[in-house]
C-alpha positions in Angstrom: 16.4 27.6 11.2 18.0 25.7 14.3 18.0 27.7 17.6 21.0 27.0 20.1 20.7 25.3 23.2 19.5 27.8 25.8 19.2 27.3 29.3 15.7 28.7 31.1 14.9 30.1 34.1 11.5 31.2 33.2 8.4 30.6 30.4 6.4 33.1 29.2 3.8 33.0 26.1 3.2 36.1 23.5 0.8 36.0 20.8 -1.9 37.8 18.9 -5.4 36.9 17.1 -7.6 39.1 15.7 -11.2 39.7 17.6 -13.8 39.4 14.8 -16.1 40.7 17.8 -13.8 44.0 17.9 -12.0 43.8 14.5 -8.9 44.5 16.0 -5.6 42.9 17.1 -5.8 41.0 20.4 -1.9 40.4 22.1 -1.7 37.8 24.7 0.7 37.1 26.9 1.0 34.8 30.2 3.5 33.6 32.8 2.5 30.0 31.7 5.1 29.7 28.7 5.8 26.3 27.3 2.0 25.0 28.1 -0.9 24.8 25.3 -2.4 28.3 26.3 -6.1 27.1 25.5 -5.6 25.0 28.7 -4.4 28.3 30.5 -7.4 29.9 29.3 -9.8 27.6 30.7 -8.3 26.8 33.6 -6.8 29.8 35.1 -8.0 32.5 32.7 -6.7 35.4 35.1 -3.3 34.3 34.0 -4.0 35.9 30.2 -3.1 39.6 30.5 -4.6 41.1 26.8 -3.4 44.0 25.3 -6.0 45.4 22.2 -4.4 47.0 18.9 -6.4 49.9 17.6 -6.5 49.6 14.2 -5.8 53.9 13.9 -2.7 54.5 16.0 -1.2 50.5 15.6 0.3 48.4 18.8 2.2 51.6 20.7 5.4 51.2 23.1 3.4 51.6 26.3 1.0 48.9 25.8 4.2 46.2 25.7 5.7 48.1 28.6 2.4 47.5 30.3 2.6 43.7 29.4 5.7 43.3 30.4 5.1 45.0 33.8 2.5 43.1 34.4 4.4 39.6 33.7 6.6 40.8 36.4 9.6 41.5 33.9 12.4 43.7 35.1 15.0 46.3 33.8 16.1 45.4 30.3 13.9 42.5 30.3 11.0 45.6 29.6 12.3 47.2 26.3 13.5 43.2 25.4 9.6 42.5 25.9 8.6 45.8 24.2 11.0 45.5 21.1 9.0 41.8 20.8 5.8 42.8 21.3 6.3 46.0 18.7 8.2 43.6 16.2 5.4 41.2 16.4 2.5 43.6 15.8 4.4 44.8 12.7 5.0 41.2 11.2 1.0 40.6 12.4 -0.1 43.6 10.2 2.2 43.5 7.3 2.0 39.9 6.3 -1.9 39.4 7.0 -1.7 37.1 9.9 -4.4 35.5 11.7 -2.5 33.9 14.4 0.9 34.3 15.5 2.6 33.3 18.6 5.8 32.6 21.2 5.9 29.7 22.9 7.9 30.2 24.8 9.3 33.3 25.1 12.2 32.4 27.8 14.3 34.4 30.1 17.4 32.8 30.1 19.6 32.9 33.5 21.1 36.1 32.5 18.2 37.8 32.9 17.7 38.1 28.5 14.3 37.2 26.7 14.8 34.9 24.1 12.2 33.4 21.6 12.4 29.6 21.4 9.4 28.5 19.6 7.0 30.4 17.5 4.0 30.0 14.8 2.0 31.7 12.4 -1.1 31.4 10.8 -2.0 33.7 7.4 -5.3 35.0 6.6 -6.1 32.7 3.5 -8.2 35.7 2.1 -4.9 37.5 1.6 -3.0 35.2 0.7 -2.7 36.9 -3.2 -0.8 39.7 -0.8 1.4 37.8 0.1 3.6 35.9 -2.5 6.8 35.1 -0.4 4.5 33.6 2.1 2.6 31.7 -0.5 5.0 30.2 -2.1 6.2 28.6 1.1 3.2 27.1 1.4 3.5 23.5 2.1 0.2 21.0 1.3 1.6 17.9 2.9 1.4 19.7 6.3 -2.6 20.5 6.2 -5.4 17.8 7.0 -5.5 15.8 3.1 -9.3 16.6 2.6 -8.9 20.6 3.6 -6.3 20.4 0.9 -8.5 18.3 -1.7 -11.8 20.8 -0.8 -9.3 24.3 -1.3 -8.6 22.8 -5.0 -12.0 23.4 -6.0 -12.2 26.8 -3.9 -14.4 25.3 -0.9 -13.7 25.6 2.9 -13.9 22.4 4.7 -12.9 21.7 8.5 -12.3 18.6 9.4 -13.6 17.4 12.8 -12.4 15.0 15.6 -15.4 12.1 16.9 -18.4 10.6 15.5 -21.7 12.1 13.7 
């Protein structure tokens, strides 16, 4: 998938986690688009507006209208934002993720959001869910001794520095 060239006028990051502390859906979004967001975080954490799913009702129209007010978004740009936001909790629930994210979300100098970069991360519990997504599943792009250790059914994460 190759994206065309698209001139920005503005960044913006969206993307979800699950809280294990709340067991729900966490959505994130920031005017710092295009930037590692764990470096927002720390350094300007006011920055990360969050928006919590509850797991009864799911992610609901006002709470990506809210998001998107708050990022300062305008006019279409809102129901733009909103149809993201709502698409993006759908994908996060039906295929298991644990991680999925925009970065950046740009609004383009005719005043339209457009998604430039994204990722995902699946839940590796659900993975027997989730065929399609597992048999994209590419070893060569995971750390060689994660891969090795999930062979034999262990979970190993590999660390940066000395012991």
């Amino acid at each position: 998938l190759v994206e065309s060239l698209t001139d920005i006028d503005q960044e913006l990051y969206l993307g979800a986690v699950v809280d294990r502390g709340t067991r729900r859906i966490v959505f994130m979004a920031s005017t710092e688009g295009g930037v590692e967001i764990e470096k927002v975080a720390e350094e300007t954490p006011e920055k990360i507006l969050k928006a919590e799913v509850d797991p009864l009702v799911g992610a609901q129209p006002y709470q990506g209208r809210e998001l998107a007010f708050k990022l300062g978004l305008e006019g279409k740009q809102i129901g733009q934002f909103t149809k993201i936001f709502l698409g993006l909790a759908k994908l996060f629930e039906e295929c298991d993720l644990a991680l999925v994210e925009i970065n950046p979300l740009v609004i383009t100098p005719a005043g339209d959001l457009h998604c430039l970069d994204a990722k995902i991360g699946v839940d590796g519990n659900a993975l027997y869910r989730q065929k399609k997504i597992h048999e994209m599943h590419d070893p060569s792009q995971e750390d060689s001794r994660e891969a090795e250790a999930a062979k034999w059914e262990l979970n190993y994460v590999a660390l940066d520095g000395n012991i």
